[in-house]
C-alpha positions in Angstrom: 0.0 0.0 0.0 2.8 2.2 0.8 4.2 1.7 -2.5 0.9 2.6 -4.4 0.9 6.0 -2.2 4.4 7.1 -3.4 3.5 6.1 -7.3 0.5 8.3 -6.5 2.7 11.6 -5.2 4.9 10.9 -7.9 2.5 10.9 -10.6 0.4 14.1 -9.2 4.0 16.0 -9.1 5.0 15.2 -12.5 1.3 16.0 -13.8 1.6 19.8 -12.7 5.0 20.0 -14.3 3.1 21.2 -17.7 6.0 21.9 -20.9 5.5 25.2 -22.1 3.2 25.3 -25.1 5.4 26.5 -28.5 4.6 29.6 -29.9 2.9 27.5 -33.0 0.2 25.7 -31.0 -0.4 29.1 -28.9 -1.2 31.0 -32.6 -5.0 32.0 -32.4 -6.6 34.0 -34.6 -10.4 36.0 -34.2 -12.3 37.9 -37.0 -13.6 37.1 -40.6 -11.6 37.8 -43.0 -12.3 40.6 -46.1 -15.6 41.2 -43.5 -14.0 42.5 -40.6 -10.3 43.0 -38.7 -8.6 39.9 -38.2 -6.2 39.9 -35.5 -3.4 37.3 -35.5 -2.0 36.1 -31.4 0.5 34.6 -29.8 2.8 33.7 -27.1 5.7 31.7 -25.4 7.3 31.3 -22.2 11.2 32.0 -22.0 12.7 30.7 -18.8 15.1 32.4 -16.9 15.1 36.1 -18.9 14.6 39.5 -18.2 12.1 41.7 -20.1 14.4 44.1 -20.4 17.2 42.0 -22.0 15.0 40.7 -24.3 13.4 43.9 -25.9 16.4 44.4 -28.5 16.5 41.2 -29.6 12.8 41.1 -30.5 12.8 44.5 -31.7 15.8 43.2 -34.3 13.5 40.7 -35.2 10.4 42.3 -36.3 13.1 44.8 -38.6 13.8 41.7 -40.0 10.6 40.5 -40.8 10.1 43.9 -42.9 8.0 46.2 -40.3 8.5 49.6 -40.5 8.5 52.3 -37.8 9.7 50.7 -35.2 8.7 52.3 -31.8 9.9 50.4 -28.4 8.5 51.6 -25.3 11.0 50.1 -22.3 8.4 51.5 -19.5 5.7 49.1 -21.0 8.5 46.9 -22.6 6.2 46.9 -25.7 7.4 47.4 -29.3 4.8 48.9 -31.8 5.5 48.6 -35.7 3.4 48.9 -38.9 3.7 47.1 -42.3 1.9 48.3 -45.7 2.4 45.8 -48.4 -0.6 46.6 -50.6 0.3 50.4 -51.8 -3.2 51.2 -50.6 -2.0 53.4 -47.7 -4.1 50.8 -45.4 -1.4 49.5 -42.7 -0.9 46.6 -40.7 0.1 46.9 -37.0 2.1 44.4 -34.9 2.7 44.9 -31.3 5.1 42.5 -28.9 5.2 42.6 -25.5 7.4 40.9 -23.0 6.9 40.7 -19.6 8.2 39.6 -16.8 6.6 36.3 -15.0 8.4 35.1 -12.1 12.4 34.8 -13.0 10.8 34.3 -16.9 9.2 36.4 -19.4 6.2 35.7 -21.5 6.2 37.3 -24.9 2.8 37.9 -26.8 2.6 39.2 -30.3 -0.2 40.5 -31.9 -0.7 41.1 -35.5 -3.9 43.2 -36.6 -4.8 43.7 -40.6 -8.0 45.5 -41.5 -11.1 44.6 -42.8 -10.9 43.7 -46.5 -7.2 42.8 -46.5 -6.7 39.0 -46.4 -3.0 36.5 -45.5 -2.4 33.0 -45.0 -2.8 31.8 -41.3 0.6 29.9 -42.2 2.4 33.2 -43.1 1.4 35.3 -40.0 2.3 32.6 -37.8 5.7 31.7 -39.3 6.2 35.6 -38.9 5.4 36.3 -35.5 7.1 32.8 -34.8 10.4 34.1 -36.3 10.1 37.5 -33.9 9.1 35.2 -30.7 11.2 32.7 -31.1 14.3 34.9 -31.9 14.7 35.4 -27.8 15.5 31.6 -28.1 17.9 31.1 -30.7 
C-alpha cells in the first residue's frame, strides 16, 4: 500500500510540471476575414530572462521581418510597428510585448490587418514565430 501512495505523489508532481506550449500551438486567430479586422495572437514562455534583456533582440526581429516604424517603449516593454504591403495606404500593425513572470518572461505578439485585406494563417504565424522565437535562438 505504501508503494501505491508514493507512485500516486509521484505521478500528481510530474502531472503539474506542464512543458511550455510552443509559440505555434499558442497561434490564435479571431475575425472574418475581407468582412472584418482579423487579429493574429501569440505567445511563449522563455525561462530564466529579463524583459528588459530581451526587448532588443525582439525588436531586431520584427526589422527583419520587414516592419517599419519601429517604436519600443522600455516602460511598458512593448514594441509597436506597422507594415503596408498593398500600396493602398491601409497598414498593418504588430505589437510585442514581454513581460516579466516570475524569474521568466512571456512574450505575446499581436498582428492586426484591417477589414478587407486578407493573408495566410501559415504566413502570420511563421512571422510572429520568427520574432518570438528569436529570444530563443
Amino acid at each position: 500500500m505504501k508503494r501505491v501512495v508514493e507512485i500516486l505523489i509521484a505521478f500528481t508532481m510530474s502531472a503539474g510540471v506542464v512543458e511550455a506550449a510552443s509559440c505555434e500551438s499558442n497561434f490564435k486567430t479571431s475575425g472574418v476575414p475581407m468582412v472584418t479586422a482579423v487579429s493574429y495572437k501569440t505567445w511563449q514562455e522563455l525561462p530564466k530572462a529579463k524583459a528588459a534583456t530581451v526587448l532588443k533582440t525582439l525588436a531586431q526581429a520584427v526589422a527583419a521581418e520587414g516592419f517599419s516604424g519601429i517604436k519600443i517603449d522600455r516602460d511598458l516593454s512593448a514594441i509597436d510597428a506597422y507594415q503596408e504591403t498593398t500600396g493602398s495606404g491601409r497598414i498593418q500593425t504588430l505589437r510585442v510585448v514581454a513581460r516579466q513572470i516570475g524569474a521568466g518572461v512571456r512574450v505575446d505578439a499581436i498582428f492586426d490587418i484591417q477589414a478587407g485585406q486578407v493573408t495566410s494563417n501559415n504566413a502570420v504565424r511563421t512571422g510572429l514565430c520568427n520574432i518570438v522565437n528569436s529570444v530563443s535562438r
